[in-house]
Every structure is written in C-alpha cells, then in structure tokens.
N, C-alpha and C positions, 0 to 999 in steps of 0.2 A: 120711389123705386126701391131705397134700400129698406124701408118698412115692409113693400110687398113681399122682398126678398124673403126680409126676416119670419114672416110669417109663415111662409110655404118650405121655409125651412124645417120649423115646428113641428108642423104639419107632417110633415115626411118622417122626421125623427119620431114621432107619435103612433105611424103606417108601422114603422119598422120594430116596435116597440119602446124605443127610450126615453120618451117624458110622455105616457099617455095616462088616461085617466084611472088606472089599476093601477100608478104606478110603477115600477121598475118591473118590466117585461112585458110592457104594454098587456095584449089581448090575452098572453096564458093565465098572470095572475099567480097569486101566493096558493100553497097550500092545496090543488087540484090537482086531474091528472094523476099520474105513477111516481110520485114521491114516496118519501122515506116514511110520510107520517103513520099513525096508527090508524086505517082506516077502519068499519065496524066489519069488514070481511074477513079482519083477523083473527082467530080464536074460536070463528061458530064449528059449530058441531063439538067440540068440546061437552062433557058430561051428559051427553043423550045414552052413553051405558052407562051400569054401575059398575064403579069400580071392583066391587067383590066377586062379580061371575067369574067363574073360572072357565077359562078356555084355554082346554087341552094342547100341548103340542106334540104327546107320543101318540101312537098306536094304541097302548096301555089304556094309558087317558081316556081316550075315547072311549074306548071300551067299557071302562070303569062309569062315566057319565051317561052313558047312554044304557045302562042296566045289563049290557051282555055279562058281566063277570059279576056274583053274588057275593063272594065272599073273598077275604083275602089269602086265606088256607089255598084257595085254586091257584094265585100266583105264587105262592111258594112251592106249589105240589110242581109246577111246571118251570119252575127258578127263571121266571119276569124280572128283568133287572129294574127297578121301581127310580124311575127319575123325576116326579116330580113329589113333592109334598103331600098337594091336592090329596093325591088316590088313598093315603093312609088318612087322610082325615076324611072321604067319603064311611070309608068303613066304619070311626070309632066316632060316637056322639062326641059332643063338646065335651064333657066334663068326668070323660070316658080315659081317655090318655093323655095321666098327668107328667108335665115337665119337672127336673129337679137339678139345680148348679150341684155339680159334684165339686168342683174346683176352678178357682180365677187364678192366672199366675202371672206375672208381669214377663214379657222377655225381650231381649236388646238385640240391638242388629247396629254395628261399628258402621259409622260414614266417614267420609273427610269432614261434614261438619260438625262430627261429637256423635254422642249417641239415639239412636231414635227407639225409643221405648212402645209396646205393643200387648195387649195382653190377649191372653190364651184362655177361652172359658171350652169347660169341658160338660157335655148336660147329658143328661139322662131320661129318656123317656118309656115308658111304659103304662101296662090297663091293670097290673096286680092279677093277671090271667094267662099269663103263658106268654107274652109278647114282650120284648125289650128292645130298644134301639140307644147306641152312641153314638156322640156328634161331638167332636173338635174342632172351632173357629178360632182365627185370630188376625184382631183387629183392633184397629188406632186408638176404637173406644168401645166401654164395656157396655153398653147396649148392645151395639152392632153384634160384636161378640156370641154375644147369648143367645140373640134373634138368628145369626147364622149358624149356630151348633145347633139349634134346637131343629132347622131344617134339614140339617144332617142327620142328627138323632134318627126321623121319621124315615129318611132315606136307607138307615142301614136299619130298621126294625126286621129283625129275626123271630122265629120262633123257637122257646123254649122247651121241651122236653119235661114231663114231669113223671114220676113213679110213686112205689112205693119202698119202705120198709119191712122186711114180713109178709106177714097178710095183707093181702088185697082188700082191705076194706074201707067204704068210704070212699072219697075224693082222695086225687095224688096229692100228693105232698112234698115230695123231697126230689133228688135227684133220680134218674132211673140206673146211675152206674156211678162211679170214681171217676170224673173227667178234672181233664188238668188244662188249665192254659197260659200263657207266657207273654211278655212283651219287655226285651231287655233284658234286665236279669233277672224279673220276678216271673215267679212261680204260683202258681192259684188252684190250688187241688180241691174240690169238691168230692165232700163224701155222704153221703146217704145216711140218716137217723133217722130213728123211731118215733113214730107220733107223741107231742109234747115236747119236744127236746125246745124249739129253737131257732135261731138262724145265734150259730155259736162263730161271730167274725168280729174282724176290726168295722169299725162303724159307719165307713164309704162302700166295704163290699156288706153290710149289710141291708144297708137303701138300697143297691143294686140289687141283691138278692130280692127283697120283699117288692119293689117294683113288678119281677117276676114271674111273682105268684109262688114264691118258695117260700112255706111257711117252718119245714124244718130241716138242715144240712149243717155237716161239720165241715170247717175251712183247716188248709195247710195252708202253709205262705215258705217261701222260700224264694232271698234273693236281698235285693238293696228294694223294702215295700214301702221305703220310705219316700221317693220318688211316687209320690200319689197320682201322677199320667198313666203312668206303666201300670202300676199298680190294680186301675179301675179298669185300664183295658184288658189286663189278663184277667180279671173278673168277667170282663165283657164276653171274652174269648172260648174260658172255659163252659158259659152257659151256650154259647155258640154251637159247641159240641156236643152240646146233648144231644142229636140228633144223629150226631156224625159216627154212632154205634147202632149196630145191627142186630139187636136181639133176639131171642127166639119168637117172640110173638109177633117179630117182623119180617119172619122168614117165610111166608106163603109170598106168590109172587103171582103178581095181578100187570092184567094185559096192558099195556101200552095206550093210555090216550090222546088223541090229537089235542095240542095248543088252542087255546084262542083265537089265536090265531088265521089257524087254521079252519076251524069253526067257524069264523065272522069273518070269513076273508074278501065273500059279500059286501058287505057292512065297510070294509075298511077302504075300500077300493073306491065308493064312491068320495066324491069331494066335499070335503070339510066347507059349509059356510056358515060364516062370522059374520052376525049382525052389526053391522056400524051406527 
C-alpha cells in the first residue's frame, strides 16, 4: 500500500509538472514559449533599405528629390530656409563643394567634478563660384566636431555677389561695393581691386575669400582679429552682404513670383510613402 502510494504520488507531481520528464516545469520545458531568449524574429527586416537613400522630412526636401526645384538660385530667390543637408548636396556633384578646418579650439565648462574639456571646430565650405557656407560645432571629440560644423556649413550656404573693377570686362572678379562685417570686436571691410591685384588678407580670410570665388579684393581689419572665431565670421558676414546692396543695375523691378510652394502645392499635399 505505501509503494502504491508512493508511486501515484510521482505521478501526480509529474501531472502538475515537478519531476516530469522535461525536467523542472514538467510539460512547458526550457527555452520555448515567450521568454527572454533571442528568438530569429528578432532583428528581420533589418537592412532591406540602404542606408544612403535620403528621405526627405521638409517640404523643401521633397521638392528638391522629386525634380520640381532646378536649381538652388530659386531657393535663395524666394529665401527657403534650407534645413536639411541632403538639398545642397543634391545640387553640387561630389567633388564640387569642398570642405576646409578654418580652426579647432579646445573650450572648458566648470563642474563640481573639475573641468570638462570640449572642442570647437569651425569649417568652411564652398564651389570657388559664388557660394560659401559657415558651420560652428562643439563636441567631446574632434571628429564629431568637424562632421557636425561641416553640416552646418551646408545649412547656412549663402550666395556671394561678385563685380567688377572699372571696366566690365571679362568674368567678375572682385567685390561689387565696400561691404563691412562684424562679430565682437572685429571689423572685416572689403574693398574692390583691379584685375591682377590679388586676395591682399591675413591667411584665414584669405581661404575664405578664394573658397568664394573672389580672385581679387583689398581687406581692412579692425578690432582684437586675433580672436580667429570672430575673426572668420566677420569675413563670413561681410561676403554675406554683398547682396544686401541695391545697385543701379538692380534697380528695374520685376513682378512677384509664386513660391514653390505654391506651385507644387499639388504635389505637396499628397502623402509622402517610405518604402520599408
């Protein structure tokens, strides 16, 4: 009797799962089921896009990808505020708008635990054709840095202004006026020479310049230009302004066109789908 016991004992404890032949949990078993493990359902769909397609998140964007905006002259003509990267590298080939470290500078920020050190890169981009952009990052490391100024750069790309000296002959060359710009205490005046002269500057607004497309202008400085931040943004500033003058050759006045906007509002209004 107490064998038969002991057996239906077993038995029951086996039903219930605790000494059955899976061992511990009788009939669920190890490792099935909705555990924790790494089943193969995790991670599929993973790399069916490439990483490189760009897919837009403005209006702009779209625009730009989908061939309604030709050139980038039309977002400046209509002042598009340009937020992503992408759009200025749709425009200029690869090896079209080159990058350049104007300056790396280390800078400190006081904690309770000591100092935490960061550095500041400042980059430069332009085609040597009328276009320039500057870009300011700072970061724990000087990669990061660079990679993020340089995305900045593309984001504030302006266009330059260019004239002459004298006579009209030929390609522009120089400034079209005396423009001045500032950041701080420095001062960056640009003045207009004669073909042959030059880019007559210190050697940071001289990259900047020739980035440009300004093969010859005379420079003033005035101020503390030894601070080379300041220094390369009033350079920045002043080519900024070439535009910001109204000449007489700019004085007929032409009608009013609709935005892009406006134009593809069509286009804009349907809904964006992203391939997965």
């Amino acid at each position: 009797i107490e064998l038969v016991s002991f057996i239906t004992s077993q038995l029951t404890m086996a039903d219930r799962g605790g000494f059955g032949s899976r061992g511990r949990g009788g009939d669920r078993g190890r490792g099935r089921g909705r555990g924790r493990g790494r089943g193969r359902g995790r991670g599929r769909g993973r790399g069916d896009s490439p990483r490189d397609e760009w897919i837009p998140c403005t209006k702009l964007g779209r625009l730009v990808k989908a061939g309604k905006i030709s050139s980038l002259e039309e977002i400046f003509l209509h002042s598009l505020p340009v937020k992503e990267a992408q759009i200025i590298d749709h425009f200029f080939p690869e090896d079209v708008l080159v990058d350049q470290v104007m300056k790396i500078m280390p800078v400190q920020k006081q904690t309770s635990a000591g100092q935490r050190t960061r550095f500041k890169a400042f980059v430069a981009v332009g085609d040597s054709n009328g276009h320039i952009g500057l870009g300011v990052k700072c970061s724990s490391e000087v990669a990061n840095a660079i990679r993020g100024a340089i995305t900045l750069a593309k984001l504030s790309l302006v266009p330059v202004r260019r004239g002459y000296w004298g006579a009209k002959a030929g390609k522009p060359h120089t400034v079209p006026t005396k423009v001045t710009g500032k950041c701080g205490s420095v001062r960056v005046r640009l003045i207009p020479a004669p073909r042959g002269t030059g880019i007559v500057a210190a050697p940071a607004t001289k990259k900047l310049l020739a980035m440009a497309g300004i093969t010859d202008v005379f420079t003033s400085t005035r101020g503390h230009s030894r601070t080379m931040g300041n220094f390369i943004k009033a350079a920045f500033f002043a080519l900024q302004n070439t535009y910001s003058y109204l000449t007489p050759e700019l004085w007929p006045s032409y009608g009013f066109e609709k935005t892009p906007y406006q134009v593809h509002s069509e286009f804009l209004s349907k809904k964006q789908v992203v391939a997965h």
